[in-house]
C-alpha positions in Angstrom: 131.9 102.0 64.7 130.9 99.8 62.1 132.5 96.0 61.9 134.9 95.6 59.1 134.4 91.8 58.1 137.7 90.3 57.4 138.4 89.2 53.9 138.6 85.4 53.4 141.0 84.9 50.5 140.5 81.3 48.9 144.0 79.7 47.2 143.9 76.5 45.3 146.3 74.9 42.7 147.7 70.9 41.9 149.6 69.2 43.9 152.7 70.6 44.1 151.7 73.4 42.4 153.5 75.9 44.7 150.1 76.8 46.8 151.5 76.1 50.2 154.9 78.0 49.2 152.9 80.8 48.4 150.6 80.7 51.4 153.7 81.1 53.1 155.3 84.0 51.6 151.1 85.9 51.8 151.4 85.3 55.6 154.8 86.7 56.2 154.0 89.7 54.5 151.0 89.8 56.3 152.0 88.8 59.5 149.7 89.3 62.6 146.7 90.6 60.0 146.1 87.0 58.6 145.5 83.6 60.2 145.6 80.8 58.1 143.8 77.8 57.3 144.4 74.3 55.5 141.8 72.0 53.7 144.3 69.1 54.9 143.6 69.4 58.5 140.4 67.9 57.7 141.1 64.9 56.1 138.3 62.4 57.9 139.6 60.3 60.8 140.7 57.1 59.9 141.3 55.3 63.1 138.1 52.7 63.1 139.3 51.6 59.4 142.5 49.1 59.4 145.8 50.2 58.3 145.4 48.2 55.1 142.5 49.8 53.7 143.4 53.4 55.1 146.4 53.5 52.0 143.6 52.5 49.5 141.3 55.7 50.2 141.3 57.7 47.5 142.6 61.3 49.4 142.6 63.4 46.5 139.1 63.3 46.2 136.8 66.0 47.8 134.8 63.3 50.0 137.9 62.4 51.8 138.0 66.1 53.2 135.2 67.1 56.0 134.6 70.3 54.3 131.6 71.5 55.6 133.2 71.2 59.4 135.5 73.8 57.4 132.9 76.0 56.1 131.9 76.4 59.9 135.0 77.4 60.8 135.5 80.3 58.0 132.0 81.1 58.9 132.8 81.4 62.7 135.8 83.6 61.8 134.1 86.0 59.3 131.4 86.6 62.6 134.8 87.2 65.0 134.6 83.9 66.7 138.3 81.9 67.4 138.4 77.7 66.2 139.6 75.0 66.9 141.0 73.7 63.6 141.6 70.0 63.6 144.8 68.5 62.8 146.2 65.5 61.2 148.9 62.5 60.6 149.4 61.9 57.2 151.7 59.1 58.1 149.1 56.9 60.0 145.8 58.7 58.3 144.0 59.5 61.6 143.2 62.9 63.1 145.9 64.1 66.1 144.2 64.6 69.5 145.2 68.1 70.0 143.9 70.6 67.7 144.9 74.3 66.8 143.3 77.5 67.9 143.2 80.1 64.8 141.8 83.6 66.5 140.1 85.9 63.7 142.5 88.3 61.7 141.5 90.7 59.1 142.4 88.4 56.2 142.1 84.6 56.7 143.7 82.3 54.2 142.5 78.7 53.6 144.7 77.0 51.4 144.2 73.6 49.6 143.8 71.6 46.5 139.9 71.1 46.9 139.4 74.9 48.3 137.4 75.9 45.0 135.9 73.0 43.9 132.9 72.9 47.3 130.2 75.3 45.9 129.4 76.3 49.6 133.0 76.6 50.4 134.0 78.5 47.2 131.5 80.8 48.0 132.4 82.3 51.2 135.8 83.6 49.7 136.1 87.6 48.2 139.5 86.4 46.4 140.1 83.1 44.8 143.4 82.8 44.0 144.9 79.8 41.6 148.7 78.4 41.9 149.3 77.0 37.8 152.5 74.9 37.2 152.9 72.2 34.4 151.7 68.6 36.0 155.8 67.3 35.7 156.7 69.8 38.1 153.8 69.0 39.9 154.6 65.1 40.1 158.4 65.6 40.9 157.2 68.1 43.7 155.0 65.9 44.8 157.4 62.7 44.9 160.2 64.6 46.9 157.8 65.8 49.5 156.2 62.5 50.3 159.1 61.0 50.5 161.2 63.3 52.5 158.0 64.7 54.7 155.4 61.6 54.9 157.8 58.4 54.7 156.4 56.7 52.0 158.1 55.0 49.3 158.7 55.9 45.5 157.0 53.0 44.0 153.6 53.9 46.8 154.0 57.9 45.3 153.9 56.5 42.1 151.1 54.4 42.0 149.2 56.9 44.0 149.7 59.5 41.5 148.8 57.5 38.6 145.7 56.0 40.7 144.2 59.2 42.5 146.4 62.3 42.3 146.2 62.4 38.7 142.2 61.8 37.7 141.3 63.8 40.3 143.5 66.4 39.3 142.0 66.6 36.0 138.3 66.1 37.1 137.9 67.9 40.0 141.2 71.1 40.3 142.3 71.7 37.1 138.3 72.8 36.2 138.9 75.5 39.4 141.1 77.8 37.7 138.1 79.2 35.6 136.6 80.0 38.9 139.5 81.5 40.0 140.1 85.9 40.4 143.7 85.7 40.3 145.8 82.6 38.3 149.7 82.8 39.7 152.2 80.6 38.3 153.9 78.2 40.7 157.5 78.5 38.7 157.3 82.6 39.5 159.1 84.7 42.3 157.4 83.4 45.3 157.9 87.3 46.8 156.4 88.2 43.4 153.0 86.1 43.7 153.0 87.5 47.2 152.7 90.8 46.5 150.5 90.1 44.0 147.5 88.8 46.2 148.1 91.8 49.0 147.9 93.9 46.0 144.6 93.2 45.3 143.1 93.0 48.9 144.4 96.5 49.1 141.8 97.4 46.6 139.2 96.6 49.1 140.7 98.3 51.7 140.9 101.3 49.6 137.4 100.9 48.2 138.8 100.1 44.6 137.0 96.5 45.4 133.8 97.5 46.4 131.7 95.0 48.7 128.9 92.8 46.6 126.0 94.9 45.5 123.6 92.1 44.8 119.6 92.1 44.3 118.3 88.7 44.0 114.2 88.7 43.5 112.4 85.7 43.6 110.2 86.5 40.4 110.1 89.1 37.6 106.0 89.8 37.0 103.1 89.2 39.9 99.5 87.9 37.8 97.7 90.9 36.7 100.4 93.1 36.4 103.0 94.8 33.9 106.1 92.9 33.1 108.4 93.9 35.7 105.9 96.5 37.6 106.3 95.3 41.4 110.4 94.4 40.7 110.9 97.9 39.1 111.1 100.3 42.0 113.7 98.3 43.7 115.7 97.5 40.3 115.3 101.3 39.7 116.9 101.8 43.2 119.9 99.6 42.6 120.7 101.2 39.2 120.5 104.9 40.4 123.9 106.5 38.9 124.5 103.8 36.7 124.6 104.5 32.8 124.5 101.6 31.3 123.6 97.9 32.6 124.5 94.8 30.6 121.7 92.4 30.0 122.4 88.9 29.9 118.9 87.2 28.3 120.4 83.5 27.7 117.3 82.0 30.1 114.3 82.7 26.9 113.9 80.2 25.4 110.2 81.1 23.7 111.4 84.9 22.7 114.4 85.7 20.9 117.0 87.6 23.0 116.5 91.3 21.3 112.6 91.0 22.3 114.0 89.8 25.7 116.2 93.2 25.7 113.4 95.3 24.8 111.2 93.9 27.1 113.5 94.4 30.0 114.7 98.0 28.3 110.7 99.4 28.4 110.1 97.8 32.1 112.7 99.9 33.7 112.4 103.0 31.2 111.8 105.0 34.5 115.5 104.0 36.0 117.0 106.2 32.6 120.0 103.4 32.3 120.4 101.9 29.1 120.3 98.0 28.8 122.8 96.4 26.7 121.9 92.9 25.7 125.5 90.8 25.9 124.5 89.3 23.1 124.9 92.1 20.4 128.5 92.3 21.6 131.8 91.1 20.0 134.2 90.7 23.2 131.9 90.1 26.1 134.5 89.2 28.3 135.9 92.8 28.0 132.0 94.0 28.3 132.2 92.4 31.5 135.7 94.0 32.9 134.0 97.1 32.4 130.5 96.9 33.1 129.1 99.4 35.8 126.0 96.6 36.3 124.7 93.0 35.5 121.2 91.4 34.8 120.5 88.3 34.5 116.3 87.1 33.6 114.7 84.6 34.4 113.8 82.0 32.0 115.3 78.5 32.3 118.0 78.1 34.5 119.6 75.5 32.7 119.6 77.2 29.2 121.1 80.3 31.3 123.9 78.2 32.6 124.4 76.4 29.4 124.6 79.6 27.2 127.1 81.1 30.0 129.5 78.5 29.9 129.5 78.2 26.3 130.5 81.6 26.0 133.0 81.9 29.0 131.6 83.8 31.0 130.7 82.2 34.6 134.2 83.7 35.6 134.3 87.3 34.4 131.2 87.6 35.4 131.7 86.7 39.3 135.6 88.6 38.6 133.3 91.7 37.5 130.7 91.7 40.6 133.9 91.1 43.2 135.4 94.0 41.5 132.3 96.2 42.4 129.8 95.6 39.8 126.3 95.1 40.8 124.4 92.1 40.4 120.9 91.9 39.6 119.3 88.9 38.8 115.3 87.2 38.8 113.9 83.7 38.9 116.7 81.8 37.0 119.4 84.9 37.3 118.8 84.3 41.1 119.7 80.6 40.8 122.6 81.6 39.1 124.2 84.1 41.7 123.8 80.6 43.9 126.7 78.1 44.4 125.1 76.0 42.1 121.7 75.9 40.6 120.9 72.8 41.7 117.2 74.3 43.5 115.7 75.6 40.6 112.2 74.4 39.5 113.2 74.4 35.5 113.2 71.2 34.0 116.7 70.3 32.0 116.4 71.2 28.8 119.8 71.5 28.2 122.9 69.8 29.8 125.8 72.3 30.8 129.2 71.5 31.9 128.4 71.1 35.4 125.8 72.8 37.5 127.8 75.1 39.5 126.3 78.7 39.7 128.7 82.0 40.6 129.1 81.3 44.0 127.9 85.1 44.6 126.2 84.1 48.2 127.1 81.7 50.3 123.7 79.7 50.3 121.0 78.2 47.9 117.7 80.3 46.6 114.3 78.3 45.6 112.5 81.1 43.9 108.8 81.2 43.1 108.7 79.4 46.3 105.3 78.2 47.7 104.1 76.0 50.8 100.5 75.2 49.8 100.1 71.7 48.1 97.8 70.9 45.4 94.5 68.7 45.5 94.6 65.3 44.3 98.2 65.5 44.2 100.1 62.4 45.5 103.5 63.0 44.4 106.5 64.7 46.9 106.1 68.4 47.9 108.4 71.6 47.2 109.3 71.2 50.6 110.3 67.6 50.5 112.5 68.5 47.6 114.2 70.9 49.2 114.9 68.8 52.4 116.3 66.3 50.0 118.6 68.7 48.9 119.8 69.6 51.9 120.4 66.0 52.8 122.5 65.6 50.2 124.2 69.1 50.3 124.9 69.1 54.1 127.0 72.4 53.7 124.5 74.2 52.0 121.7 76.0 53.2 118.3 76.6 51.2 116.1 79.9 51.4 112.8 79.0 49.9 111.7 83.0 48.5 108.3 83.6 47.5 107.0 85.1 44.7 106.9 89.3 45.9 109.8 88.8 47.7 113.9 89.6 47.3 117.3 89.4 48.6 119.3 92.7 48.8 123.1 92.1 49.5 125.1 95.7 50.4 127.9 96.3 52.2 128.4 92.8 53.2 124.7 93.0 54.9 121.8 91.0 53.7 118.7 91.9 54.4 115.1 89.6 53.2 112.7 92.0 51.7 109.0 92.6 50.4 105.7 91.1 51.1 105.4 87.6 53.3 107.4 84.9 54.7 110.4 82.8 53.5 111.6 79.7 54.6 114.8 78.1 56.1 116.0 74.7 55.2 120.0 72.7 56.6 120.1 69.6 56.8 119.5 68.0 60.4 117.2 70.9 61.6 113.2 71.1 61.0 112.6 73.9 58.2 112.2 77.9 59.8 110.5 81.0 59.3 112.0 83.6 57.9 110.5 87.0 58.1 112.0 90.1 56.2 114.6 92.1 58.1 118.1 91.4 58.6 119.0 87.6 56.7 121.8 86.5 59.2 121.7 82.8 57.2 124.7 83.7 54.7 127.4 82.8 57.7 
């Protein structure tokens, strides 16, 4: 019998928003199938740093939280494997000794402000869920349950608020509710918002939500060859029954976007889909609702990203895969399926908002990759780059994908494909090997 992976359901939302009320509600109704757990259970320990200084750490921000410690565990509970959650004392800011066993259940919540705002983190979820309510609510919430819950004063709420809870709010959650599949109002019947979330994991389980159908190739065009020519049997694969593919062409930057189209349109004649540049639409976003596939070119990342954000459409388009459409993306359109697109080789020629990607896989892609260095040159390798990267992005893992080379996601299976080797970089581990076959480096 085939595993059934459980479905890891992400819900964020202010402070006092409602989230945790909500939470609630979701797990009675789901009782025994879901486990839950909290982004505050792993606040750092604060025990080596004096009392003083512990009530001056800023614990709205996302560096207070050991996130990727959580991103194991979700990991370990998507594979089958039981945890042992940590847990903590907000009155004295320092981890508890004991911590809590969560066993894997078909649906696992993890609930917290911060819960869409970690690339890595944000990725791992098939629903992301976001709990709105106007920010007075919010503080009055807020004060009442600090006071009543976590004995601290009104005047320390207050200034807390205004210090941390606040900024943070508006730099680092209120910017999650783009990202977000489902937004729920935190003043709504609580049953209501409930029934909501189960009603649309019962669109997986009824195949409504079909699993991620992604192919991610490292390049479009080998040297010598026709644009497209080594890509095009397995794009011609992944588009078999589909009539009509929207073509998102925002990464040319020398081309206009209709020769972009046509280009793309004549290399994959032989798959007899039409290709719809987004661009020639009116109402993308309702393209997007509707769209049976997506590709995304290669070009410059950063112009990609740029353009998509512009036009609104990081969310619909992540909302539309979820739902079942496929994903097919090259070079820059690989980057983008990424959390972020932080290991692309494209130099910034334009500044978007932020450079987080769709959070489509759970891990980083450095396409075009190569291992041979140059002569006579002195400066810092690809791979030294990349092990940067993961220095700096400890949850995050890098797969350096050659030129001839692809990712094929179905199913919730991912499997490396195509001519040569890839590599593996995380941070704290020498770089690995990776030969095509099953890619078991998404979990």
């Amino acid at each position: 019998m085939d595993k059934v992976l459980p479905k890891i359901v992400g819900l964020a939302g202010g402070t006092g928003s409602g989230k945790t009320t909500v939470t609630k509600a979701l797990l009675a109704h789901l009782g025994n199938d879901a486990a839950l757990l909290q982004h505050d259970w792993y606040y750092r320990d604060q025990t080596d740093v004096p009392l003083a200084e512990r009530n001056q750490v800023n614990y709205d921000h996302p560096d207070a939280q050991e996130t990727a410690l959580l991103i194991e565990h979700v990991a370990a509970l998507r594979r089958g494997e039981s945890v042992a959650a940590p847990q903590y004392d907000f009155a004295t800011h320092t981890r508890r000794c004991e911590t809590r066993t969560i066993a894997p259940r078909p649906v696992i919540v993890v609930e917290g402000i911060n819960t869409l705002a970690d690339p890595g983190l944000h990725a791992l979820f098939d629903l992301c869920v976001f709990v709105d309510v106007p920010a007075d609510i919010r503080f009055i919430r807020r004060l009442q349950r600090d006071v009543a819950e976590r004995g601290r004063t009104t005047e320390s709420v207050v200034t807390q608020y205004l210090d941390h809870v606040r900024p943070m709010h508006e730099e680092y959650v209120e910017p999650c509710k783009s990202k977000a599949d489902l937004v729920l109002s935190g003043e709504a019947d609580v049953a209501e918002s409930a029934n909501k979330i189960v009603a649309r994991l019962d669109r997986y389980a009824t195949g409504a939500d079909a699993a991620h159908q992604l192919l991610l190739l490292s390049n479009s065009t080998m040297p010598g060859e026709a644009y497209l020519a080594w890509a095009q049997p397995h794009i011609t694969e992944q588009l078999a029954g589909i009539d009509e593919a929207l073509f998102i062409p925002y990464a040319a930057v020398d081309i206009g976007f209709e020769t972009y189209t046509a280009m793309v349109s004549e290399g994959l004649s032989s798959a007899k889909t039409a290709i719809i540049g987004i661009h020639t639409i009116e109402d993308k976003v309702d393209a997007l609702k509707n769209a049976q596939c997506i590709i995304v070119g290669g070009g410059n990342t950063f112009a990609l990203l740029a353009a998509c954000q512009r036009e609104g459409l990081m969310a619909p388009i992540g909302t539309a895969v979820r739902s079942g459409a496929t994903y097919i993306g090259w070079s820059a359109g690989a980057n983008l399926a990424c959390p972020t697109i932080m290991t692309t080789n494209d130099m910034p020629i334009e500044c978007p908002e932020n450079f987080e990607g769709l959070g489509l896989i759970p891990f980083q892609i450095n396409p075009h990759y190569r291992t041979e260095s140059r002569e006579g040159h002195g400066g810092e390798s690809r791979d030294q780059r990349l092990k940067e990267f993961v220095r700096r992005n400890p949850s995050l893992g890098v797969l350096g994908l050659p030129e001839g080379m692809y990712i094929s996601v179905a199913d919730g299976e991912s499997a490396l494909c195509g001519d040569g080797k890839a590599m593996w970089f995380s941070d704290g581990r020498e770089a690995e090997v990776v030969m095509p076959g099953r890619f078991t480096h998404c979990s």
